[in-house]
Wavefront OBJ file of the C-alpha trace (Angstrom):
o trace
v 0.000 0.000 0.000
v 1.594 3.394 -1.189
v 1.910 6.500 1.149
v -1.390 8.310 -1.014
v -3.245 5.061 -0.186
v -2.271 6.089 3.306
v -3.080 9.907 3.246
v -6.223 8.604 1.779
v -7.586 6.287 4.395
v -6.308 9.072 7.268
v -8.501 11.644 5.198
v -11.464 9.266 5.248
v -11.175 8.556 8.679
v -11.096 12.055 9.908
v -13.619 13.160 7.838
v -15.966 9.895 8.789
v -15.234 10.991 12.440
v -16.621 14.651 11.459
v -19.939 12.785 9.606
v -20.534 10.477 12.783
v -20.822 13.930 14.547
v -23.369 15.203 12.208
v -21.016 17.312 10.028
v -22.374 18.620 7.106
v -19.780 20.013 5.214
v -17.542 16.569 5.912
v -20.426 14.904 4.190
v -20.248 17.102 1.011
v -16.341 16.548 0.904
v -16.763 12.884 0.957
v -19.558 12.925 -1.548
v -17.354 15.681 -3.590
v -14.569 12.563 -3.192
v -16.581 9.559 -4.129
v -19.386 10.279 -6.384
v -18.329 10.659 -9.750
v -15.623 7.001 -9.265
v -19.348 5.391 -7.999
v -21.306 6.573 -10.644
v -18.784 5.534 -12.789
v -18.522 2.432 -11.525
v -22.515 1.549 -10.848
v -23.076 3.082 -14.555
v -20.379 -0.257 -15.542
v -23.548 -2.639 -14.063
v -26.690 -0.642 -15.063
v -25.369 0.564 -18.074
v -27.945 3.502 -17.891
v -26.538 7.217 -16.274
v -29.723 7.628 -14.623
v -29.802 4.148 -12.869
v -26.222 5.093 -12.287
v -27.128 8.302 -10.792
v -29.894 7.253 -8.495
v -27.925 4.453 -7.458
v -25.218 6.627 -6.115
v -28.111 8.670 -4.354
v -29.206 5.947 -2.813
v -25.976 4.963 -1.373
v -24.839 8.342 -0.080
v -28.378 8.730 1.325
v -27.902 5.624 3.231
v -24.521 6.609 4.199
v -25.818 9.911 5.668
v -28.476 7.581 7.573
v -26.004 4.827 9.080
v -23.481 8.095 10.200
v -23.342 7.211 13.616
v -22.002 3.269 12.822
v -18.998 5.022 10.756
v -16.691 4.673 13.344
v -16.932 0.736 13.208
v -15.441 0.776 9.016
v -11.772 0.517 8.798
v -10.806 1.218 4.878
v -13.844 3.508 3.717
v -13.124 3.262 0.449
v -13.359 -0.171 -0.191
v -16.849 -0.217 2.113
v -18.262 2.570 0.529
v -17.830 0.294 -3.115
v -19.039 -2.888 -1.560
v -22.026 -0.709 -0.546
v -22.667 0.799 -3.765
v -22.241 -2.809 -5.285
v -24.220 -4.508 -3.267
v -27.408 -1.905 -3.708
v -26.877 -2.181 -7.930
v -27.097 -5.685 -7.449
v -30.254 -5.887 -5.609
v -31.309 -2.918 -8.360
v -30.539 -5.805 -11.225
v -32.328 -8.388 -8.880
v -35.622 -5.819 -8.828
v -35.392 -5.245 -12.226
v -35.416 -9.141 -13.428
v -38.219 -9.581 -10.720
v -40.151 -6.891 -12.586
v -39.661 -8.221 -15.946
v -40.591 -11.588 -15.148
v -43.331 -10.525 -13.370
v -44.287 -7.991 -16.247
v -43.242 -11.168 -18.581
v -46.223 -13.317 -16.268
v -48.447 -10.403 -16.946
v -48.225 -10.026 -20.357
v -48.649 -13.886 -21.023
v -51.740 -14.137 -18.854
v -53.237 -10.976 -20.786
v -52.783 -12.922 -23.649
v -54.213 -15.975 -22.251
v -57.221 -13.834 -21.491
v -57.562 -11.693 -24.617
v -57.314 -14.904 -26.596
v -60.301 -16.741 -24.096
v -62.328 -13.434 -24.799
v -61.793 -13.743 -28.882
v -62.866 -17.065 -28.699
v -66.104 -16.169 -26.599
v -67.306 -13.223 -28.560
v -66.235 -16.004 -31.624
v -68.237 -18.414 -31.003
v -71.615 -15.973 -29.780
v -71.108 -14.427 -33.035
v -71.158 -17.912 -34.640
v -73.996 -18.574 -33.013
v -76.119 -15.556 -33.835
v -74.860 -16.110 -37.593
v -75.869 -19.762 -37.506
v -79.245 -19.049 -35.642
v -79.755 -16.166 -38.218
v -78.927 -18.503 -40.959
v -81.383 -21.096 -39.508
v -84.508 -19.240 -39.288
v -84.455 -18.513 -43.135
v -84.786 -22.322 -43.729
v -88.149 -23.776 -44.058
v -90.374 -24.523 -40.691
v -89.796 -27.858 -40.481
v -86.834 -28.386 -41.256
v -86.105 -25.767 -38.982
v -87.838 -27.749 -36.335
v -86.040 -31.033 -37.092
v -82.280 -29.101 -37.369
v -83.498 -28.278 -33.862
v -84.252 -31.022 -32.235
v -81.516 -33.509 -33.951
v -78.142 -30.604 -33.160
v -79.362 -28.249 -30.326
v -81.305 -31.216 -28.304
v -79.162 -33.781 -29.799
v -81.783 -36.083 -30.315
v -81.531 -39.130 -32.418
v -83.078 -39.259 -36.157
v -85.741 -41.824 -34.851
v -86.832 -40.146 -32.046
v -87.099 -37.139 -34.309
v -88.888 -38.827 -36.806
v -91.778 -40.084 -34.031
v -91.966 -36.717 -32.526
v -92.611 -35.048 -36.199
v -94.717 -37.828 -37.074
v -92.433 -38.442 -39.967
v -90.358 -41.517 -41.631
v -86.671 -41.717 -40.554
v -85.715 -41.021 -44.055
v -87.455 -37.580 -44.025
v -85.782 -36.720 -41.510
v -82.250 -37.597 -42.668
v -83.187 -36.018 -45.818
v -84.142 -32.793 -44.056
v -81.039 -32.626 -41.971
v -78.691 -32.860 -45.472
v -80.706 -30.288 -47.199
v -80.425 -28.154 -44.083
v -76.809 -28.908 -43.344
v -75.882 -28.260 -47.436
v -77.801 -24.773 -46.707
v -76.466 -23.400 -44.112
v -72.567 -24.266 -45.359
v -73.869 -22.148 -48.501
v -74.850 -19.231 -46.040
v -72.524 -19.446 -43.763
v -69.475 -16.903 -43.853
v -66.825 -19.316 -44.899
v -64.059 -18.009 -42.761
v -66.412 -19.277 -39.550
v -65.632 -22.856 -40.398
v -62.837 -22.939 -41.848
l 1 2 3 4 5 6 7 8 9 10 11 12 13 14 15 16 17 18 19 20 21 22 23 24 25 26 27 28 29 30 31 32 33 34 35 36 37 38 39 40 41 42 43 44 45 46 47 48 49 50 51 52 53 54 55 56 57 58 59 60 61 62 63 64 65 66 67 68 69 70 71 72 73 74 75 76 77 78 79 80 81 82 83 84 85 86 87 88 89 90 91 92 93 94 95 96 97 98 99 100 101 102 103 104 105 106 107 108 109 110 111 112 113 114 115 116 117 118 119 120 121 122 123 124 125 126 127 128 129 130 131 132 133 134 135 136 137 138 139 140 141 142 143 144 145 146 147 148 149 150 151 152 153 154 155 156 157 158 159 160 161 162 163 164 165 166 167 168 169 170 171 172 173 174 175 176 177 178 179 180 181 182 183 184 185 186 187 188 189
């Protein structure tokens, strides 16, 4: 260790002593001292000057805060780095939280979005197909009805119309070939 090295840490430690007894002006001379080598150096991990520059804030501010525990530090210098280290690292640590969490976010809005295009989808589908429906003849409107939206059978809908089994089926592919003719082809595609 060279004799500046020395003069340094002798410096820092009066000063420190001044800033443990609520000395203002030591304060500014140690921030006048240290600030531009920490915002050089947090600027190295955030790569941003205003990270940089908050960062250094942040430490100084906490420095002013913890004056009285000072005395306890025996090379400043290196303490004062560590510090400033330490608080960019748990400002990279924040920052990867909030991405992932914006990253969760933006997946589950997506998630949603895509649940609520598939809703309004399928009512539009609906309304199309009902609209579609109601411009085919009575009763083959009435047997469409019974054999898709109450799923029943071609026999029992044949005894309830009081029709052959064949009608029926013949109804259904008239009705089925109509409403692929009328409906927009991009629905079932």
């Amino acid at each position: 260790m060279g004799l500046a090295n020395f003069d340094d840490m002798d410096r820092d430690k009066k000063l420190i002593s001044l800033i443990s007894c609520d000395n203002q002006l030591a304060f500014k001379q140690i921030f006048d001292l240290y600030h531009v080598r920490l915002f050089h150096f947090a600027k190295k991990y955030l790569k941003s000057e205003h990270l940089a520059e908050e960062a250094v804030q942040d430490v100084f501010l906490r420095l002013w805060e913890k004056r009285k525990e000072l005395g306890k530090v025996e090379d400043f210098s290196s303490w004062l780095f560590q510090l400033t280290r330490n608080h960019v690292l748990n400002i990279l640590k924040r920052a990867a939280n909030e991405n992932r969490i914006k990253e969760q976010i933006r997946k589950t809005l997506n998630t949603y979005e895509e649940h609520i295009d598939k809703q309004l989808f399928e009512k539009e589908s609906l309304t199309i197909l009902h609209d579609v429906i109601a411009t085919l003849p009575s009763q083959r409107q009435e047997i469409f009805r019974l054999c898709r939206f109450e799923e029943k059978s071609y026999e029992e809908t044949a005894q309830i119309m009081g029709i052959s089994k064949s009608t029926v089926n013949d109804h259904m592919v008239k009705a089925m070939k109509y409403i692929k003719n009328k409906f927009p082809k991009e629905i079932y595609e």
